[in-house]
N, C-alpha and C positions, 0 to 999 in steps of 0.2 A: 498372546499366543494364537487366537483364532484370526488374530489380522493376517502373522505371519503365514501360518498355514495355509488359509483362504487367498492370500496374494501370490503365494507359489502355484498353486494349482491354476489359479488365473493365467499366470504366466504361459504352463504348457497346453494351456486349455487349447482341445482341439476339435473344430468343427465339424467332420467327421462323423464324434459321436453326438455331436447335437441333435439328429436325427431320432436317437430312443425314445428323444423327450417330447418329440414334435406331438405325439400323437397326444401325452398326456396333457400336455398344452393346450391343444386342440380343445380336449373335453372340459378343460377347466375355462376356457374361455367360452363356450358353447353353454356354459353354465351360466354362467352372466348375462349372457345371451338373452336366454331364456326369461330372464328375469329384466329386460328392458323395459316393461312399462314403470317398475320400480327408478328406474335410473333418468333422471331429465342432466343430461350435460353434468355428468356427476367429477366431481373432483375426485382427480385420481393419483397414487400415490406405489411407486411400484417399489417393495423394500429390498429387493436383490435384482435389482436391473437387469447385472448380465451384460450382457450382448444388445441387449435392446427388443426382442423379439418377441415378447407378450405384446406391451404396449404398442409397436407397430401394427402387429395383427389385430389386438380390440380397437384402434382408433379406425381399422378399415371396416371394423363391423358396427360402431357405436359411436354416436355424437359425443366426444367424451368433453369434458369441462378442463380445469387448469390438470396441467399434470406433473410430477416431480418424479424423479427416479432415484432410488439411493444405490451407492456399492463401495466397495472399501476398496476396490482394485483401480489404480488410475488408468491400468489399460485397458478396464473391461470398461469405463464410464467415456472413454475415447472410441471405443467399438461405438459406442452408443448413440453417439454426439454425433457420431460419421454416420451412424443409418437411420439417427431421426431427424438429421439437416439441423439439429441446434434449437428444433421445437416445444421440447421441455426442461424445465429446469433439472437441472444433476448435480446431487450432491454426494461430495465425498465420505460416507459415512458408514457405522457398524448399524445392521438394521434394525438391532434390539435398542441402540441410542436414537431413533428417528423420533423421537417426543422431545429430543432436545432439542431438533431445528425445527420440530412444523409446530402450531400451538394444536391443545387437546381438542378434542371435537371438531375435527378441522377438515375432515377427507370422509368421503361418499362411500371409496372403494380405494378398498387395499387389494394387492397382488403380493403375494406373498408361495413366489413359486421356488421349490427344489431349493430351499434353505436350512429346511432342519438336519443336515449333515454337517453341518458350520457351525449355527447359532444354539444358543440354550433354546426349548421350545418355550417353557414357560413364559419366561422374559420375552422372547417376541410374542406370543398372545396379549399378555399384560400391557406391554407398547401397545398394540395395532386396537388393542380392548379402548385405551386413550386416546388414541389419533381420529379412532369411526366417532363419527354422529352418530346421535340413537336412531338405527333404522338402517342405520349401513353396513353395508358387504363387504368381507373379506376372502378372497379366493384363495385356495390351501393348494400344491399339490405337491406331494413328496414320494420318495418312493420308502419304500418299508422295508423290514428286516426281511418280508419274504424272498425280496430280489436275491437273499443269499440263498439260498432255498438247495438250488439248485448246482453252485461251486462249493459252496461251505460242507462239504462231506464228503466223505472215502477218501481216497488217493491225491484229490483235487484239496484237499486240506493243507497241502504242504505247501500249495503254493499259495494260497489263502493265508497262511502263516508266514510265509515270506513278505508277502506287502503287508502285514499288521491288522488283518482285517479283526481279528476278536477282541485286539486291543481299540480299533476304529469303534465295532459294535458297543464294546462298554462305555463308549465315554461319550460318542452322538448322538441326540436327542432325536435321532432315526427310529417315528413309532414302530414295534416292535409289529403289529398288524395294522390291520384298516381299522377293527374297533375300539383299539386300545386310541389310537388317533382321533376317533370320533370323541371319545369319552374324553381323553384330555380337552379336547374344545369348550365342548361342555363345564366340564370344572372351572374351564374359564370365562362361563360367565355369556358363551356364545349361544344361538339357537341355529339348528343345523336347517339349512333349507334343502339342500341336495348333495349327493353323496356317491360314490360312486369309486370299486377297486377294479382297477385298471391295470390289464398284465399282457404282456406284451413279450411276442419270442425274442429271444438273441442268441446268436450262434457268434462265439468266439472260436476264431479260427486258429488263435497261438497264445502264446502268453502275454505277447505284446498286447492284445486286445482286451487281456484280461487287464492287464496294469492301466491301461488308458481309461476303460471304465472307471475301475475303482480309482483314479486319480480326477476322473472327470466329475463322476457322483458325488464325489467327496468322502465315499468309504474309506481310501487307506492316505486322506491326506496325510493322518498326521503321522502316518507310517516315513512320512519323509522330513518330520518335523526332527530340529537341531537334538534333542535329546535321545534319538535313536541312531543317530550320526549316520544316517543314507542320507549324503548330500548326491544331489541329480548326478554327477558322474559316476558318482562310487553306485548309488544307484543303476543306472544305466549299465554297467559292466555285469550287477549282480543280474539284474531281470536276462541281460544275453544269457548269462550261463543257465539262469532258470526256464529260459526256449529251449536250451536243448535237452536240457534232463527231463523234462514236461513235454516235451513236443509228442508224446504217443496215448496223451488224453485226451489231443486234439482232434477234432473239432467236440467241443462244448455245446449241447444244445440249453438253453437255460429260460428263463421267462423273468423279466423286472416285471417288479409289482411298484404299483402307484397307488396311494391314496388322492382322490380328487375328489375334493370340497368346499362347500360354498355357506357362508354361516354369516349370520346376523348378528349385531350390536342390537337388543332387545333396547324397545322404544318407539315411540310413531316420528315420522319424518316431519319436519317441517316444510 
């Protein structure tokens, strides 16, 4: 199910809104950063690849060690291959399964960006809890329920209800704030070294901007999943008619919130 859904979204993924995320990226990478006397050429292991554009940007800021990239999408690990020249190894994989290819204790530094909209969270702490060495860093950053904050009420409900967003809310491992997100880490077992909620404006200009977030985020992927039967055209014909019956909420002023965090595998390094 989350292959499917997660490989559709991949599909329309459009770079455009890559732009929201840049900033939280930024801060999550700037976290690591910060903590580079910890890090000597650390082995590094990114469990939602993507596009390639974490690991691009920390190898221009840090001597980094071997590197692996996971993603379940074969076009997104093709994006990847194309802008990191074939540099690190990529594997085809669900990121909560990454203890099946790497052995335990095996990686410095996890990247673990804008995945808990997809994955179980548990199951990916519990993975990336086995993959770190004692002493290693796991970079978190997602955005939270509060990104609804601001479309999920009044009038702007209906369309919110049109792309599945409350049926999205219950069933993705999207923490519900920034502390209930610190706290889950915690129960797993992490120690938080730095932290940090990140909110950021967005103006949607029509409905179509609104559909491409939440398709981008991963909020109403599974709004397009087989069992709701909006397959992409029938899709596509429904979102036109919902531009124009919506078109005089627009323009949307709103703010995504980001959880951005940086947490340890308790233990001294070797």
């Amino acid at each position: 199910m989350v292959s499917r859904i997660y490989n559709r979204v991949a599909d329309r993924y459009d770079e455009d809104w890559s732009g929201l995320y840049a900033g939280a990226r930024k801060l999550s990478l700037g976290q690591i950063v910060e903590r580079a006397a910890e890090l000597d050429h650390p082995d590094t292991v990114d469990l939602g690849i993507g596009t390639g554009n974490s690991i691009d940007q920390l190898r221009e800021m840090l001597p980094l060690g071997k590197c692996t990239g996971l993603d379940i999408s074969a076009g997104m690990l093709k994006r990847s291959a194309d802008k990191l020249d074939g540099s690190i190894r990529l594997l085809r994989a669900n990121a909560v399964d990454a203890d099946r290819f790497l052995p335990p204790a095996s990686v410095d530094l996890l990247l673990c960006h804008f995945l808990l909209s997809f994955v179980d969270a548990e199951k990916l702490y519990r993975t990336a809890h086995r993959l770190l060495r004692p002493g290693g860093l796991m970079s978190l950053a997602t955005s939270t329920q509060g990104s609804l904050r601001d479309t999920y009420n009044g009038r702007f409900r209906r369309a919110a209800s049109l792309l599945g967003v409350q049926r999205a809310v219950n069933t993705a491992s999207t923490p519900a704030d920034h502390e209930t997100c610190l706290e889950s880490l915690r129960k797993q077992g992490f120690e938080i070294v730095a932290e940090y909620l990140h909110q950021q404006p967005v103006v949607y200009e029509n409905f179509a901007d609104v559909r491409d977030w939440a398709l981008n985020s991963g909020w109403a992927a599974s709004a397009l999943d087989d069992r709701i039967g909006l397959r992409i055209a029938a899709g596509t014909a429904a979102f036109g008619l919902a531009k124009l019956f919506f078109h005089p909420l627009y323009p949307v002023h709103a703010v995504a919130e980001f959880s951005i965090v940086l947490v340890r595998k308790p233990g001294e390094r070797e």
